[in-house]
N, C-alpha and C positions, 0 to 999 in steps of 0.2 A: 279422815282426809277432808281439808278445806280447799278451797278454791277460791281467791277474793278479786276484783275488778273491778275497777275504778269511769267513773266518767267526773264529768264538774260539777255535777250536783246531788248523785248517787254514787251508792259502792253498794257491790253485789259480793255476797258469801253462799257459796254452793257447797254444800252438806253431802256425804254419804251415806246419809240415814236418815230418816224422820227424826223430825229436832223438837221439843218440846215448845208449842207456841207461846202459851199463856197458864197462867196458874202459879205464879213461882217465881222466886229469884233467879233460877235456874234455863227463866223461858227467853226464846230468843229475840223477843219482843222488847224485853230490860232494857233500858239503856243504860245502865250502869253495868252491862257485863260488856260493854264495847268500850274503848280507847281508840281515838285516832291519831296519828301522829304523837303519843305520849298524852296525852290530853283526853277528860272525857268530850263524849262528843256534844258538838254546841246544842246552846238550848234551842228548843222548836225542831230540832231533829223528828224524823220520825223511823220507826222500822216495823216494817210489815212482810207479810209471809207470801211469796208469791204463789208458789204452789200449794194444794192442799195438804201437803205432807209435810210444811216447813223443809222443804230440802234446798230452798232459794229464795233467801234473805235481800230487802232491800233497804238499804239503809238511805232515808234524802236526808239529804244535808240545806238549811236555813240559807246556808252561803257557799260560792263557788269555791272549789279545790284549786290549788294552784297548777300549773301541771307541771308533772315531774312525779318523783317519786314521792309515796308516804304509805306508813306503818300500820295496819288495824290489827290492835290486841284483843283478844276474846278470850272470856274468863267464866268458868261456873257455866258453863250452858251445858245441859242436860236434852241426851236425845228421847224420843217418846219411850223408849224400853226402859229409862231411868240411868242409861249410862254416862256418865262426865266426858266430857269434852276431852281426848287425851293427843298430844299433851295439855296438860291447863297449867297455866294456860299458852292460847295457840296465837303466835305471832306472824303476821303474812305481811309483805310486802308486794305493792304492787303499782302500777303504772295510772297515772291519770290520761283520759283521750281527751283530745279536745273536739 
């Protein structure tokens, strides 16, 4: 189960498990396993682990979202037990706040 949330300069992904941080194609840190609105995410992005268990994901974003709705696709990410993301990949839509 994911949970994704939006603001104008961040989107948050909430995990049910401990998510594999770093080490791997697989970690939630790649940014090549996120898509935003069909697109990968722009450069200067960053994504960082909020809590210590990777359970909540922050993605910033270089530039503001527009508000309204948009799409984050997530692919290949691997939780700390080694298991895939299912479905993979996992599409969320969700609301931007102003």
């Amino acid at each position: 189960m994911i949970d994704v949330q939006g603001a104008t300069l961040s989107v948050f992904a909430t995990f049910d498990r401990p998510m594999l941080q770093s080490g791997g194609t697989g970690a939630v840190t790649v940014a090549g396993n996120y898509q935003l609105d069909g697109q990968p995410l722009p450069a200067r992005s960053t994504i960082l682990c909020s809590t210590p268990q990777c359970t909540l994901v922050r993605i910033e974003l270089p530039t503001l979202l527009t508000p309204g709705a948009h799409t984050l696709r997530l692919v290949d990410l691997v939780s700390q037990a080694g298991a895939l993301l299912d479905p993979n990949p996992t599409v969320r839509t969700f609301q931007t706040r102003t």
